[in-house]
C-alpha atoms as one frame of an Amber mdcrd trajectory, in Angstrom:
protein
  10.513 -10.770  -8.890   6.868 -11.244  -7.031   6.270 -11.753  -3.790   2.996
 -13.429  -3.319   0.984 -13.865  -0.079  -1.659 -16.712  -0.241  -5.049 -16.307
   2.234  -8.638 -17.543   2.309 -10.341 -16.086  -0.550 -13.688 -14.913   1.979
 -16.662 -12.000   0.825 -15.702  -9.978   3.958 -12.227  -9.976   3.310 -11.427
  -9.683   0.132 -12.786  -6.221  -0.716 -10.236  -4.953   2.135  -7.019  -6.936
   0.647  -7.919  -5.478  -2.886  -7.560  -2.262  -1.292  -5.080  -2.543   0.808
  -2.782  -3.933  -2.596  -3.534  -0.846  -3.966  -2.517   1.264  -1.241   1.055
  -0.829  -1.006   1.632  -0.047  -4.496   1.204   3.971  -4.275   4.003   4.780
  -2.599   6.849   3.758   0.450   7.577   5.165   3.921  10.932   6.154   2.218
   8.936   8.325  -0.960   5.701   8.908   0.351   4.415  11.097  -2.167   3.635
   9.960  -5.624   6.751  12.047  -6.901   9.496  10.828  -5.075   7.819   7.017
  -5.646   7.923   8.041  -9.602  11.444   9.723  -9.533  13.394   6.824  -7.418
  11.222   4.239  -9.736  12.421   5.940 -12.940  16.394   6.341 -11.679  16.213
   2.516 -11.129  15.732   1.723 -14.972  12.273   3.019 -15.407  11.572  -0.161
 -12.640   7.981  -1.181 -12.555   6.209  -2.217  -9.517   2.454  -3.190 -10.008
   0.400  -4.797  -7.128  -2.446  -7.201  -7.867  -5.201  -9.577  -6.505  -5.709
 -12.928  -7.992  -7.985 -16.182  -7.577  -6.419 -19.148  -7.746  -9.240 -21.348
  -6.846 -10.458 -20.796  -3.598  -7.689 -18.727  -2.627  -6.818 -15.188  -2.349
  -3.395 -13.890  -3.502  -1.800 -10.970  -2.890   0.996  -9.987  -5.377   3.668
  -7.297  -5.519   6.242  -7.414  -8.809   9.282  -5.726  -9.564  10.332  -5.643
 -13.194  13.457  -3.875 -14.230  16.732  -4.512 -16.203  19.193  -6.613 -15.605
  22.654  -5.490 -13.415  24.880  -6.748 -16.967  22.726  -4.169 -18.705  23.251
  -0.918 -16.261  26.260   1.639 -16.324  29.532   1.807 -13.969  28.453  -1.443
 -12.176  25.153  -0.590 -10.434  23.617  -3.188  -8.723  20.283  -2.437  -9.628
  18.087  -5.574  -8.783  19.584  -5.292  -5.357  18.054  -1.594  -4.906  15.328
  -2.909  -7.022  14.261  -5.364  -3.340  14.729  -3.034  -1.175  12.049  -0.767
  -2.996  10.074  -4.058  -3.213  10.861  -4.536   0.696   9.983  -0.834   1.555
   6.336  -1.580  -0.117   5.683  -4.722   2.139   7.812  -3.943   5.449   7.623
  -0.077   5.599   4.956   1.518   3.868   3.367   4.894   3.851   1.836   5.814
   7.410   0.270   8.659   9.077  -0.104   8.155  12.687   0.367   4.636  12.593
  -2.512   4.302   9.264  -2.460   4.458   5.888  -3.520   8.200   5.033  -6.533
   9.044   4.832  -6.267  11.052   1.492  -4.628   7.712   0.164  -7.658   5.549
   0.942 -10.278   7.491  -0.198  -8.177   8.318  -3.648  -7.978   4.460  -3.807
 -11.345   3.273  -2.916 -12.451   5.593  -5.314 -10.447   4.130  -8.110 -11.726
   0.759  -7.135 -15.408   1.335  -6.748 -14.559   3.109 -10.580 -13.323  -0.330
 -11.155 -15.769  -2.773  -9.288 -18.330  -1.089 -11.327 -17.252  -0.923 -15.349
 -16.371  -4.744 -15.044 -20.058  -4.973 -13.501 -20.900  -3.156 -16.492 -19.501
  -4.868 -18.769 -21.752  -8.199 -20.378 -19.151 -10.387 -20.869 -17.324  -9.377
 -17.156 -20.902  -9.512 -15.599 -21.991 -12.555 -16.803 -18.742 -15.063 -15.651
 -19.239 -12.893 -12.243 -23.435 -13.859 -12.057 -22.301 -17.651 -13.214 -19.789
 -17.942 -10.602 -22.446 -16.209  -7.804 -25.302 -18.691  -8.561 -23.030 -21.800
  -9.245 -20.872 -21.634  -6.669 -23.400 -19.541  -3.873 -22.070 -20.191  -0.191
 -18.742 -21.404  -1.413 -15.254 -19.278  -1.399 -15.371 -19.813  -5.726 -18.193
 -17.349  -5.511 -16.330 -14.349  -3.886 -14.966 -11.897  -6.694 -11.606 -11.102
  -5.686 -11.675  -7.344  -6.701 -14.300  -6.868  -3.729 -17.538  -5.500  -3.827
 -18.698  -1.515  -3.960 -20.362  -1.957  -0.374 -17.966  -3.330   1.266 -15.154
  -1.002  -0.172 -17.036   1.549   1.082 -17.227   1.177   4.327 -13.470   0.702
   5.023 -11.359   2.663   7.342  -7.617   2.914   8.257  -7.754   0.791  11.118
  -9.563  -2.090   9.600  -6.694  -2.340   6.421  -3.986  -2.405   9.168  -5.743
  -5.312  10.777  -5.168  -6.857   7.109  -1.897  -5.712   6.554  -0.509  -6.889
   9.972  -2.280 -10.666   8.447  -0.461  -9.922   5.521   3.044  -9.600   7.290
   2.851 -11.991   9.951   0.808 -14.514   9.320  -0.009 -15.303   5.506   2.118
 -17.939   3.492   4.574 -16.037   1.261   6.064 -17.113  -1.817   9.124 -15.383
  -3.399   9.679 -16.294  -7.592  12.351 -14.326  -9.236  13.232 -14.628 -13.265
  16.399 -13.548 -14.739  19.898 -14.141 -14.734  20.861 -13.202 -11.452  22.719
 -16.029  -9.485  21.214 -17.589  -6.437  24.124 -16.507  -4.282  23.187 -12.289
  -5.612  19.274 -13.605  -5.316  20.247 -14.942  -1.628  21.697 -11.797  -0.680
  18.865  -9.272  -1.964  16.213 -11.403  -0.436  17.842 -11.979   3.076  19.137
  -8.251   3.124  15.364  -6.484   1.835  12.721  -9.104   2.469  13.164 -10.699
   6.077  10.108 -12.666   6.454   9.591 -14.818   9.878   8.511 -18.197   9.706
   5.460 -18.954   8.667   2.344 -20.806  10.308  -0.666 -19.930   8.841  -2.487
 -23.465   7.718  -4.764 -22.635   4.540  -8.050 -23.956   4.243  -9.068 -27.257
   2.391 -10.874 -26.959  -1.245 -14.743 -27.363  -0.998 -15.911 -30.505  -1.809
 -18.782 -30.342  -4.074 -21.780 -32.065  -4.075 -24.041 -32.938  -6.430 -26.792
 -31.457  -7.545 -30.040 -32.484  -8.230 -31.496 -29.949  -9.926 -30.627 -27.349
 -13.002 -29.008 -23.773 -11.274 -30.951 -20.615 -12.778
């Protein structure tokens, strides 16, 4: 199952929403360190739950994924994809806080880890090269912005500024919910309603940039 929020894919935002989809994925308000997240993760099936940022054009998206095995495969009738959203649920609706922030020992661990990050796929040619293309190509226009963020900019962010994202995240972002498996949509119905209440939606996304063209060769 994924849960996927869809925003404007913008240089002085994404570099916080990479973050911040690390941070989501570290741990819950429920197992706040990374031992209880591990041990309730491996009692569920060895579940996996992985966080990612993706481009999908000139859009941002925000993912969060559950993969485990399915209920006809676990002993004495446990209902695991059902525990399964709620530990998907606690990520998005009640995560790790420390006086109303993410902790601070968190975010530097994490921005860390994605500077680390940021920086071999500047190193590498290949990485570096589709990045430049996409800079000088697309320069001004959302296509330009790399989604992972940029070392500067991951830098200088605090715990206030990622719950300013996170609170966009929750109540205003387009969310879309895909599940595969064999679970029926009556079980799916119930896990969803009872672990992932989102509100309505009414955030309008932005239209694609129309391109002009040009009249000279881009170096």
């Amino acid at each position: 199952m994924t849960v996927s929020f869809v925003l404007p894919l913008e240089a002085e935002t994404a570099s916080g929403y990479s973050l911040l989809t690390n941070l989501l994925s570290l741990s819950t308000g429920d197992y706040p360190t990374m031992q209880s997240f591990s041990v309730i993760k491996d009692e569920l099936y060895a579940l996996g739950l992985d966080a990612y940022v993706q481009r999908r054009g000139e859009l941002l998206l925000v993912t969060l994924e559950i993969n485990t095995i399915a209920d006809s495969f676990a002993f004495d009738g446990d209902r695991i994809l059902f525990e399964a959203t709620k530990l998907l649920g606690g990520a998005i609706f009640r995560p790790c806080l420390k006086d109303g922030v993410f902790p601070e020992e968190n975010i530097e661990s994490e921005k860390k880890c994605l500077i680390e990050e940021i920086a071999s796929a500047i190193e590498n040619k290949p990485s570096y090269a589709m990045r430049r293309a996409k800079q000088i190509l697309c320069e001004g226009e959302p296509f330009a912005v790399d989604v992972g963020g940029e070392i500067d900019r991951v830098g200088e962010l605090d715990g206030k500024e990622l719950m300013k994202y996170y609170h966009n995240l929750l109540e205003n972002a387009p969310v879309y919910i895909v599940y595969a498996g064999e679970a029926d949509s009556g079980y799916l119905e119930e896990c969803i309603k009872a672990h992932l209440p989102f509100k309505p939606r009414s955030g309008v996304l932005p239209l694609p940039t129309l391109h002009k063209p040009r009249g000279k060769i881009v170096r």
